[in-house]
Structure formats: structure tokens, C-alpha cells
C-alpha positions in Angstrom: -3.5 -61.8 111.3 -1.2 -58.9 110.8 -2.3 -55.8 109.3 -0.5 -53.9 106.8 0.2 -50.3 108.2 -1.4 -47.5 105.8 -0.6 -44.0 105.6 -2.9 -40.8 106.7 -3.4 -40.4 103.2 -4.2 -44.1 102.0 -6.7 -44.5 104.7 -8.4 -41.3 103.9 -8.4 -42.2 100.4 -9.6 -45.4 101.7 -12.5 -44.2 103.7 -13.8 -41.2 101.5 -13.1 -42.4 98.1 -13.4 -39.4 95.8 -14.1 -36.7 97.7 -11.5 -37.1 100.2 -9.1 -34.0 101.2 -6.3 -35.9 99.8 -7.5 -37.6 96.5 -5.5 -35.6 94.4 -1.9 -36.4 96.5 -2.9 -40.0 95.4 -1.6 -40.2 91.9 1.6 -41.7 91.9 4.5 -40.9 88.6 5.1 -43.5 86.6 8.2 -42.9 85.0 11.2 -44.2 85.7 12.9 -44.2 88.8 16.2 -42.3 89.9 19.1 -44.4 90.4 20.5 -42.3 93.1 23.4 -41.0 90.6 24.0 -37.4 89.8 25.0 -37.9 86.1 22.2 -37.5 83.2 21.5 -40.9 82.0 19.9 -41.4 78.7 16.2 -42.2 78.2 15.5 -42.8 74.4 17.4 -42.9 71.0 16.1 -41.6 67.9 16.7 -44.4 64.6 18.1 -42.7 61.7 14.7 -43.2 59.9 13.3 -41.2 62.8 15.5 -38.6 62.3 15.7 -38.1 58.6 11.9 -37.6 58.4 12.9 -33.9 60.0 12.7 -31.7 57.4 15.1 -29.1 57.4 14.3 -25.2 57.1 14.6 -24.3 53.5 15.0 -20.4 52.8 12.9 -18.8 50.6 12.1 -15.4 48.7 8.5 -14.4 51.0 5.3 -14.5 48.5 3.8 -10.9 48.9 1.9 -11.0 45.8 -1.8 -12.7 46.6 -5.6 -12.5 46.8 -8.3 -14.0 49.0 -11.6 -14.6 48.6 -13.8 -15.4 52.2 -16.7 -17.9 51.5 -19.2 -19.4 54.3 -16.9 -22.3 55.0 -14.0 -21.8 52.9 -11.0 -19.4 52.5 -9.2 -19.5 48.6 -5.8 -18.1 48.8 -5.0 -16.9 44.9 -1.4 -16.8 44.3 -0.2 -16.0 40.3 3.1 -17.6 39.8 3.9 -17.6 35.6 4.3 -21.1 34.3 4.0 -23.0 37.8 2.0 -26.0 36.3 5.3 -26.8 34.8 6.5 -27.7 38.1 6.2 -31.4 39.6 3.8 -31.7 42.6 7.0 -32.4 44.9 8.0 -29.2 44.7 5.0 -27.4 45.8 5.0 -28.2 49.7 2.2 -27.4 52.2 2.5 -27.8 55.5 -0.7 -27.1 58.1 -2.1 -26.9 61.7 -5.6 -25.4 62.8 -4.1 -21.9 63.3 -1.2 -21.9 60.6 0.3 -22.8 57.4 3.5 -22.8 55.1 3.3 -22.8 51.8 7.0 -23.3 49.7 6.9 -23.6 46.4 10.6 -24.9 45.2 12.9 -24.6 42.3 10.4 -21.8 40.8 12.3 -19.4 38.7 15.8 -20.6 40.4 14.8 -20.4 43.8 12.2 -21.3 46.8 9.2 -19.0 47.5 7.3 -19.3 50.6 3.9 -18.2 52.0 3.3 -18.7 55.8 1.0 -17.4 58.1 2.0 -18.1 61.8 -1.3 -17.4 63.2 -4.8 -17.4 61.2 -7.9 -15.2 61.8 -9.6 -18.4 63.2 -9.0 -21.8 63.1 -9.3 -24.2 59.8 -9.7 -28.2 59.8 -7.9 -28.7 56.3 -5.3 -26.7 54.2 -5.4 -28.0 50.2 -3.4 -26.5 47.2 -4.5 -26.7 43.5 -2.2 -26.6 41.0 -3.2 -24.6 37.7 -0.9 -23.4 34.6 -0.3 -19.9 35.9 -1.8 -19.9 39.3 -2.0 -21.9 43.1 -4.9 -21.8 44.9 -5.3 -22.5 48.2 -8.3 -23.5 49.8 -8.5 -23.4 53.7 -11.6 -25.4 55.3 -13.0 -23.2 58.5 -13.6 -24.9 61.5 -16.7 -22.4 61.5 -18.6 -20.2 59.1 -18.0 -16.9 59.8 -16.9 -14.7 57.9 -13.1 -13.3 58.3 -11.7 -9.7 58.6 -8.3 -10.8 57.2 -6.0 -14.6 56.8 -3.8 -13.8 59.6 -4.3 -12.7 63.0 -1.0 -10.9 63.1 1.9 -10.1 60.2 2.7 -12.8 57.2 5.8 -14.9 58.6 8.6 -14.2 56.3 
């Protein structure tokens, strides 16, 4: 019977399970392996449909003009915008994450307006906007009641 040689670290492994000195060494990477050439090789292509999903950066007059009210588990953002119930739902655009949002309101008056905060007071778990004749309101679900001291942790992103 032959034995298959192990190294120091296998048969420590081996011997200690868990708690030996070198269970952390143990993990081996997974990803591919070098083929001993210099030259960058690629890993992945993107499809087209991939790509176009990107949205590009569209530029925008800033929205300075708003006011808040703080509720228990909800923040409303009131924004007055003069006839923007005319406009179709795809042109008001929200995007959202628990500690930011952009808010781009398109082909309003001849041009795009934007509200974004690049960092909130605290996190939220869901970003809506309501559409109404003369008037958006957004409503941001806290990921705790408290009150806030302000939306934004920092400045308004521009």
C-alpha cells in the first residue's frame, strides 16, 4: 500500500480540524488558472443587451426648491413643479439605494431637473414618487423610526 505524501499543512488540517494553526491557509482560489503568458487574456464579454441597459448620465438643472416633512417611519419630499401631471410617467425617473437617491424629472419645461442626495441622514428600505397636477412627492421608507435632523448627511449632489 503506498501512501500519498501530505503537506505540513494538510496533515495539520487533517489532525486538528478547525482549530488548527493553519485552517485559514487551507482555502484554495478557484478562479481560473494562469497560462504562464504575460499578455492580458480576456475573461468575459458583455452582450449588447447587457450593455444597453446602462443608462447614460443625463445633465440636469439641480432641484433646490423643496420641503420635507419627517414622520415615524416615513420621510415625504414635496417638490412644486407647475403642470408636472402633464408629463408621462417615463419621464419622471427614480433611482434608489439604502443611503441615496436621484430623482430626474425629464423634458419639464425644455429641459431635465434632478434631485439627488448622495448620502441620507440614515438609511431607507424603499424610495416611491407620486405624481400630482402641480406637485411630486416623494416618500422614503426608514429602515428605522427615528426621527431625522435633515435628508442628507452631507450637501445635495448637484
Amino acid at each position: 500500500m503506498v501512501e500519498e505524501s501530505t503537506s505540513a499543512l494538510e496533515d495539520n488540517i487533517a489532525h486538528k480540524g478547525r482549530n488548527a494553526y493553519y485552517y485559514a491557509h487551507a482555502h484554495k482560489a478557484n478562479g481560473p488558472e494562469w497560462d504562464q503568458k504575460e499578455e492580458p487574456r480576456l475573461l468575459k464579454t458583455e452582450s449588447k443587451e447587457e450593455a444597453a441597459e446602462v443608462r447614460p448620465s443625463v445633465s440636469a438643472t439641480p432641484i433646490t426648491d423643496y420641503a420635507y416633512s419627517d414622520e415615524d417611519k416615513k420621510l415625504k419630499i414635496y417638490i412644486a413643479l407647475e403642470n408636472v401631471g402633464a408629463l408621462e410617467d417615463s419621464d419622471i425617473d427614480l433611482q434608489f439605494t439604502r443611503t441615496s437617491f436621484t430623482l430626474t424629472v425629464m423634458n419639464y419645461n425644455g429641459g431635465n431637473h434632478k434631485l439627488a442626495f448622495a448620502r441620507l441622514f440614515d438609511e431607507i428600505e424603499n424610495c416611491v414618487v407620486k405624481k400630482k397636477p402641480n406637485k411630486l412627492i416623494l416618500v422614503l421608507t426608514k429602515v428605522e423610526e427615528k426621527n431625522w435632523a435633515c435628508i442628507n448627511a452631507g450637501t445635495p449632489s448637484k
